[in-house]
Biotite code that builds the C-alpha atoms (Angstrom):
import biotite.structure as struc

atoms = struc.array([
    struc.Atom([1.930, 11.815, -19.595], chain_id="A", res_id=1, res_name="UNK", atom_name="CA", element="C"),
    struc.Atom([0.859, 15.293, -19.720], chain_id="A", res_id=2, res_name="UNK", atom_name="CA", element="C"),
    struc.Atom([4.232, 16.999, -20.795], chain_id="A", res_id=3, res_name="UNK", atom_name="CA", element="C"),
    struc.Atom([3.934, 14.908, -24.136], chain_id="A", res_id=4, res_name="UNK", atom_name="CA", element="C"),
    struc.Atom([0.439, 15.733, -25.254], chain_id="A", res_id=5, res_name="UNK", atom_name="CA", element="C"),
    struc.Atom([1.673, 19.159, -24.967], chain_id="A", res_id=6, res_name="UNK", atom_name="CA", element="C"),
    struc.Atom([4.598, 18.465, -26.934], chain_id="A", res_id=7, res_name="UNK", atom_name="CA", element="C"),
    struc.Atom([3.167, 16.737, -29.462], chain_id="A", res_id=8, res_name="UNK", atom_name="CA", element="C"),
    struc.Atom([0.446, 19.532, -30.127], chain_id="A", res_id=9, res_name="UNK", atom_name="CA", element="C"),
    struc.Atom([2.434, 22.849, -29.389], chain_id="A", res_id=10, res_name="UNK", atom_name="CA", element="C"),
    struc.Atom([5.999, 21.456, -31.169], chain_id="A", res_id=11, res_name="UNK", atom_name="CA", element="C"),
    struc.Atom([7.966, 22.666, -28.155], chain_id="A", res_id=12, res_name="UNK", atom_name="CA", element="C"),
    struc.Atom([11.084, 21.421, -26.556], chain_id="A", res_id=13, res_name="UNK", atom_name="CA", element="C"),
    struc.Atom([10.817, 20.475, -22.726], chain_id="A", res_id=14, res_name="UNK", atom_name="CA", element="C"),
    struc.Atom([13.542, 22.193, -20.289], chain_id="A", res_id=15, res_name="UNK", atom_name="CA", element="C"),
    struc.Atom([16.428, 19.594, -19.214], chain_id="A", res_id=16, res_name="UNK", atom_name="CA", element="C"),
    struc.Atom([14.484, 18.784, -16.115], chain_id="A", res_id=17, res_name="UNK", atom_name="CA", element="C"),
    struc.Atom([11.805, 17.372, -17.972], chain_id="A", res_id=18, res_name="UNK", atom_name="CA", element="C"),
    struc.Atom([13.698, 15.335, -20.545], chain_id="A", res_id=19, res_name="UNK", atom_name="CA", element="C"),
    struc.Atom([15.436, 13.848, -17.933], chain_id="A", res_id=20, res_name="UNK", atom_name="CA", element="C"),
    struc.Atom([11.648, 13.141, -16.301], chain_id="A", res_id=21, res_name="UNK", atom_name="CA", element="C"),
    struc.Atom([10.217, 11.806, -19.882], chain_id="A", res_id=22, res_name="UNK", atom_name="CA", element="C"),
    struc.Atom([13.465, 9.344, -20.038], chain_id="A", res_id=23, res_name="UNK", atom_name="CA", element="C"),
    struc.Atom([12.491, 8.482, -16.514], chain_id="A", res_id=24, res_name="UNK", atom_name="CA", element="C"),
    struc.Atom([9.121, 7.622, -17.652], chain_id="A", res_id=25, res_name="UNK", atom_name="CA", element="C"),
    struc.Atom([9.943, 5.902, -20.281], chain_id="A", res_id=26, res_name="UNK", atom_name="CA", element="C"),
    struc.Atom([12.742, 3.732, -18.717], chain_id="A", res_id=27, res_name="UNK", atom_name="CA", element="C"),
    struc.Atom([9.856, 2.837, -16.225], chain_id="A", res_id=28, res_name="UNK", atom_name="CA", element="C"),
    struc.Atom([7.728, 1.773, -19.061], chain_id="A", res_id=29, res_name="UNK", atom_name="CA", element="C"),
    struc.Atom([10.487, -0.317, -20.180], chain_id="A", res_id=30, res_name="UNK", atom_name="CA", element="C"),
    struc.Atom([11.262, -1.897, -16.715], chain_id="A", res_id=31, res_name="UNK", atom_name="CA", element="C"),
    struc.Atom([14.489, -0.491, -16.322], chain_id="A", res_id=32, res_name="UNK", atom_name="CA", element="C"),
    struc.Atom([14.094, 0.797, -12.810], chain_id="A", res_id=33, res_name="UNK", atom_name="CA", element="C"),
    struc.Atom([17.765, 1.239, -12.181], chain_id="A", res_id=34, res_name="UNK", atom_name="CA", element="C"),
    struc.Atom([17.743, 4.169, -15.146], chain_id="A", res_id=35, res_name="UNK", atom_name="CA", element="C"),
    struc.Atom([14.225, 5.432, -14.004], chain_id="A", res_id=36, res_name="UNK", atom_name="CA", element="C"),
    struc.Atom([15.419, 5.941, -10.485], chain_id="A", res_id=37, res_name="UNK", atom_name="CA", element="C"),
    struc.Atom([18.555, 7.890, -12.005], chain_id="A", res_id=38, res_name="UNK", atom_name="CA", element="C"),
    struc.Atom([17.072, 9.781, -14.123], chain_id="A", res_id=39, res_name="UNK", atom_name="CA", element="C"),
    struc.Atom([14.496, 10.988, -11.829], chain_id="A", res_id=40, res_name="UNK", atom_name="CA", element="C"),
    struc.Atom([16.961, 11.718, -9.284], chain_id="A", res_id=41, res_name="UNK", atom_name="CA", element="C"),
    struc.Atom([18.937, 14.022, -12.079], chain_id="A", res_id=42, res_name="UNK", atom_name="CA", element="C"),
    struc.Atom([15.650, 15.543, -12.791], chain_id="A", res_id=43, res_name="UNK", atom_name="CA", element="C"),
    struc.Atom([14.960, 16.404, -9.421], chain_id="A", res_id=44, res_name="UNK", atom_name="CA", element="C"),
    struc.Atom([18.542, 17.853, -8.901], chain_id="A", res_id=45, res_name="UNK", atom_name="CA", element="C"),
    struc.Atom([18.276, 19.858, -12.187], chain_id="A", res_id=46, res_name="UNK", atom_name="CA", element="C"),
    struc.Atom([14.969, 20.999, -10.896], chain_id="A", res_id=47, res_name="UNK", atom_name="CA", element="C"),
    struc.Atom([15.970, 22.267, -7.554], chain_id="A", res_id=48, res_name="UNK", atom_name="CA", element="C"),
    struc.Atom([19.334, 23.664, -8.996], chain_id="A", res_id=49, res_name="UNK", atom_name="CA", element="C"),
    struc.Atom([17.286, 26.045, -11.214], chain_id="A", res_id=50, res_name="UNK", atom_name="CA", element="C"),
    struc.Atom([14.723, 27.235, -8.376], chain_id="A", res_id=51, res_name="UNK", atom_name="CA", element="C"),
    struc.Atom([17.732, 27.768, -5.726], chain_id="A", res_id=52, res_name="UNK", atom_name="CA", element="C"),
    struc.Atom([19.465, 29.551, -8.283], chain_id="A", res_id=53, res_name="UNK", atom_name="CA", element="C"),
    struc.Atom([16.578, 31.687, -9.239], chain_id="A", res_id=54, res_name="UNK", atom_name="CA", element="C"),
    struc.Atom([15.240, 32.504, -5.446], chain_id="A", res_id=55, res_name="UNK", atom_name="CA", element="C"),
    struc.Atom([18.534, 33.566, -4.003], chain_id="A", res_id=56, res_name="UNK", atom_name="CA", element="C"),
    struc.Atom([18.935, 37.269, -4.536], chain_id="A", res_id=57, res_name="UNK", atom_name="CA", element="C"),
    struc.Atom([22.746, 37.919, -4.068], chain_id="A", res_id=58, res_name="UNK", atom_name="CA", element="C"),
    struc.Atom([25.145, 38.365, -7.098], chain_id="A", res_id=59, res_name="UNK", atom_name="CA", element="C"),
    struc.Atom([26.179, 35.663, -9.401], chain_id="A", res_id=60, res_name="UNK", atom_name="CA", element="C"),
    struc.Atom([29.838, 35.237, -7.799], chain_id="A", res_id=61, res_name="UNK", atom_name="CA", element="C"),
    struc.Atom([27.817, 34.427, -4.647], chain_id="A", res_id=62, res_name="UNK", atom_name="CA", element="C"),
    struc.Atom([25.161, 32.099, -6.179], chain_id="A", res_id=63, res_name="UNK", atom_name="CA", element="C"),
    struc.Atom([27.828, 30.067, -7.949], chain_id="A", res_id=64, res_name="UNK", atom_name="CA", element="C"),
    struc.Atom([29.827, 29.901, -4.350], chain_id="A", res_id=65, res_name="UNK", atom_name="CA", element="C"),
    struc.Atom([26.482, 28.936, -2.070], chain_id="A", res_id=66, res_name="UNK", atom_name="CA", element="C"),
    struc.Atom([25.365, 26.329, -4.767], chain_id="A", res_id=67, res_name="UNK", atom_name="CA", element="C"),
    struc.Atom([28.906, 24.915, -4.867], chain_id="A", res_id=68, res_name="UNK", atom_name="CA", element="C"),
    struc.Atom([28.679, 24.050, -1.153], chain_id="A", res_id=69, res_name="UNK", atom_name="CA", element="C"),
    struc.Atom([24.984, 22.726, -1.804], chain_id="A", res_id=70, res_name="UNK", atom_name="CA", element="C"),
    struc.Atom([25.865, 20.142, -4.353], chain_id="A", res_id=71, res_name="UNK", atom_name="CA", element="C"),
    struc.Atom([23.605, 16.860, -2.571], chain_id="A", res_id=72, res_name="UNK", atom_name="CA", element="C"),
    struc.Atom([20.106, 16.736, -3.217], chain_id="A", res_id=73, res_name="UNK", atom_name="CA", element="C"),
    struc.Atom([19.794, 16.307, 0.124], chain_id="A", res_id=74, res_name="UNK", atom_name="CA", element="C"),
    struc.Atom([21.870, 19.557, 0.857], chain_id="A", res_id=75, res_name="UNK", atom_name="CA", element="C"),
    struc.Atom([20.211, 21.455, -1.915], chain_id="A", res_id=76, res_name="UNK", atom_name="CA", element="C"),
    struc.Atom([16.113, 20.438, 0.089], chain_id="A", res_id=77, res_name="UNK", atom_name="CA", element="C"),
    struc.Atom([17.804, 22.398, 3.456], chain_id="A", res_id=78, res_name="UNK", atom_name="CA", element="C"),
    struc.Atom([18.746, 25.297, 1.638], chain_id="A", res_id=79, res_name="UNK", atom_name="CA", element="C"),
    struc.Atom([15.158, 25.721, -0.098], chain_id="A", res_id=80, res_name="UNK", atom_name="CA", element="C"),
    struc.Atom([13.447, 24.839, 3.098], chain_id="A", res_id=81, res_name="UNK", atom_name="CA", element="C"),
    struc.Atom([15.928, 27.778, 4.563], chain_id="A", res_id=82, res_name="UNK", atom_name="CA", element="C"),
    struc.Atom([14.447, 30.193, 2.029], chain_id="A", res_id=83, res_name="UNK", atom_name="CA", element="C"),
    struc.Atom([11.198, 29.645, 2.970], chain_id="A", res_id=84, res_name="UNK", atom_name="CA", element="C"),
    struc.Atom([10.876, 26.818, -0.262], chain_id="A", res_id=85, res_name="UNK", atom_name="CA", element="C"),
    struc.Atom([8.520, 24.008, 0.784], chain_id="A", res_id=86, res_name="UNK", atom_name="CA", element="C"),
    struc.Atom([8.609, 20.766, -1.326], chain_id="A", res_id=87, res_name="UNK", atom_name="CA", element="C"),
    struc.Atom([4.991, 19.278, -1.335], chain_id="A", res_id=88, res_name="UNK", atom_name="CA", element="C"),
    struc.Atom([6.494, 15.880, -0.496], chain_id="A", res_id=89, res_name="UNK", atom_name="CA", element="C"),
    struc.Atom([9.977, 14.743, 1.024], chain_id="A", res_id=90, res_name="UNK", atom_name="CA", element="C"),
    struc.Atom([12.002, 12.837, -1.485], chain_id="A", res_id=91, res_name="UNK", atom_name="CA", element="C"),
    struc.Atom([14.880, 11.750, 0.770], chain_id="A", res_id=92, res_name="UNK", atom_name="CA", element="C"),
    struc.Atom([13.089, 8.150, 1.025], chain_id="A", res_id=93, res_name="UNK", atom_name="CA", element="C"),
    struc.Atom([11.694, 7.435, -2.349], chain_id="A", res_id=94, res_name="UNK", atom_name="CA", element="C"),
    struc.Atom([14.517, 9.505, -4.778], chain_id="A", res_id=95, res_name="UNK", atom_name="CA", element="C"),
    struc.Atom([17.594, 10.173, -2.593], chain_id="A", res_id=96, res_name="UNK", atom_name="CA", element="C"),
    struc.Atom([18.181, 7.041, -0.595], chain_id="A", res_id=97, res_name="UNK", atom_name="CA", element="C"),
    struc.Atom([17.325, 4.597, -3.284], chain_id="A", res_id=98, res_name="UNK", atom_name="CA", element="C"),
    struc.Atom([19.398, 6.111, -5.951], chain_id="A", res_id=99, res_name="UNK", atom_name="CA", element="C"),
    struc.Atom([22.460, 6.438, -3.486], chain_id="A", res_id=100, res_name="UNK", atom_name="CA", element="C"),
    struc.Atom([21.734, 2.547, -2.817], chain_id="A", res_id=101, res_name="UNK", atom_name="CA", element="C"),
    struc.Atom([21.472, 2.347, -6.762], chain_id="A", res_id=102, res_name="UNK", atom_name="CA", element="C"),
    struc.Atom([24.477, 4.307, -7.842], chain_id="A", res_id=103, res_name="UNK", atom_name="CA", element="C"),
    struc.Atom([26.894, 3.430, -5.079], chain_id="A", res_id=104, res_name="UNK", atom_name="CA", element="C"),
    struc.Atom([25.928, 0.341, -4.112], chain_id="A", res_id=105, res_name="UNK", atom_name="CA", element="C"),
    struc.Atom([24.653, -1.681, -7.577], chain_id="A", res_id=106, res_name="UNK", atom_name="CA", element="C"),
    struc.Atom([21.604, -2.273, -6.242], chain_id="A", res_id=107, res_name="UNK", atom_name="CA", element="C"),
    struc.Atom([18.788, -2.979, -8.326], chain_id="A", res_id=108, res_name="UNK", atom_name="CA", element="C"),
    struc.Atom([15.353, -1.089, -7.656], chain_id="A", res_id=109, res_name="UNK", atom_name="CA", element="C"),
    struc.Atom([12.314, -2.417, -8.082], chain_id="A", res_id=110, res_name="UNK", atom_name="CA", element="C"),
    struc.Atom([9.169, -1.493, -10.100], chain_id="A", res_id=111, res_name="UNK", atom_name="CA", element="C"),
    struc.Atom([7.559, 0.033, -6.451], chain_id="A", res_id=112, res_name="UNK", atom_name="CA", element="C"),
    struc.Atom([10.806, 2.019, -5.990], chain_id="A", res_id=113, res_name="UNK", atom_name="CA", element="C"),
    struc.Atom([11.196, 2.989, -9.702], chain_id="A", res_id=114, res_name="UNK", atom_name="CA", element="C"),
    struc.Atom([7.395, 4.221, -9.705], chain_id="A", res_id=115, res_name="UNK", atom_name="CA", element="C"),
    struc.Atom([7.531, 6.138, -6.219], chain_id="A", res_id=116, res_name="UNK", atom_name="CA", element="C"),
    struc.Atom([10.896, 7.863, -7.621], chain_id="A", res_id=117, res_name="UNK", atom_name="CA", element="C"),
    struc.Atom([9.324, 9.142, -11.043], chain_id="A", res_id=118, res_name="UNK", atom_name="CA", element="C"),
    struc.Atom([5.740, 10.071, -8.988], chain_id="A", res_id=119, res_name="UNK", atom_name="CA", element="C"),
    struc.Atom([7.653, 12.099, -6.382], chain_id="A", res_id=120, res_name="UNK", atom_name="CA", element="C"),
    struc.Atom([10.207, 13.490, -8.886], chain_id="A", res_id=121, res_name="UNK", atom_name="CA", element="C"),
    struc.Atom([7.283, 14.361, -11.471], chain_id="A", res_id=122, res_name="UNK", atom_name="CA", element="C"),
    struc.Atom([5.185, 15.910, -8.322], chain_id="A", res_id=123, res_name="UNK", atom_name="CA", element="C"),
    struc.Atom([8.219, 18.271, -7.054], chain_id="A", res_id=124, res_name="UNK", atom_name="CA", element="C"),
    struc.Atom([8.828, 19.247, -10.361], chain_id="A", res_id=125, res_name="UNK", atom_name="CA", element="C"),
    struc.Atom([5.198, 20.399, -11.164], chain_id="A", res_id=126, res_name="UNK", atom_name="CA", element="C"),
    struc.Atom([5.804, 22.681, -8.452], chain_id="A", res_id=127, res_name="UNK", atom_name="CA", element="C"),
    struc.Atom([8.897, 24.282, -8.439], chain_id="A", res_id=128, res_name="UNK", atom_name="CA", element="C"),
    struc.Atom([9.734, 24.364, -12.588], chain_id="A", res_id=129, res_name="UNK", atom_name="CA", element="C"),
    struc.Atom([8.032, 27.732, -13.626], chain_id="A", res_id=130, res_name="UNK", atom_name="CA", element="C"),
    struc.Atom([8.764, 27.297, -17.207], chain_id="A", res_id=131, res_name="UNK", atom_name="CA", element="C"),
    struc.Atom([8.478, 23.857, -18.785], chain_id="A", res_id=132, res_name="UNK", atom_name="CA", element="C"),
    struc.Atom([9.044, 24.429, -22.146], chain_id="A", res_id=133, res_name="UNK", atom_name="CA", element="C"),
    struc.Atom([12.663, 26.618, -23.907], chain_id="A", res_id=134, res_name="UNK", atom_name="CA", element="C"),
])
């Protein structure tokens, strides 16, 4: 993976998004789909968290309020596509549905899901995360 060649030569640590990607990776690697699909689901949500918060333009009581009422990923994909914030591919099939079915249902993914998950979690990210590294 990219992220860790840079890591490994620059010393830097990655934003939250990304750590939660890497363990997502990594869990994949390991064939523990359940946790890759989790953790790239939390990645994603971290990611689009931090864009909404930094594209709306209103004061922080406001921000706060508007992201309290977008709290799904699903939610939080309408509000960016509001804003004029286009997501180069739609992750309501291959993150959102599968880790509902995961999380709420015990279901256990399998190496398909867990790969489509991290790809379109790691594609998103590339995207919308300005600043990889703290």
């Amino acid at each position: 993976m990219k992220i860790r060649h840079e890591l490994a030569n620059d010393n830097k640590k990655p934003v939250l998004e990304y750590m939660f990607l890497l363990e997502s990776n990594r869990a994949l690697q390991e064939y523990n789909y359940r946790k890759c699909i989790l953790d790239s689901a939390t990645a994603l949500e971290i990611g689009l968290t931090n864009k909404l918060d930094s594209s709306l333009c209103e004061g922080e009581q406001f921000r706060r309020g508007l992201l309290k009422d977008y709290n799904s990923l699903a939610k939080k994909r309408k509000l960016l596509n509001s804003l004029n914030i286009n997501l180069p591919v739609n992750p309501q099939v291959d993150v959102e549905e599968v880790r509902n079915r995961t999380i709420h249902r015990g279901y256990n993914p399998s190496e398909s899901e867990g790969r489509k998950a991290y790809e379109t979690a790691k594609t998103i990210l590339g995207i919308i995360v300005e600043e990889k590294f703290e």
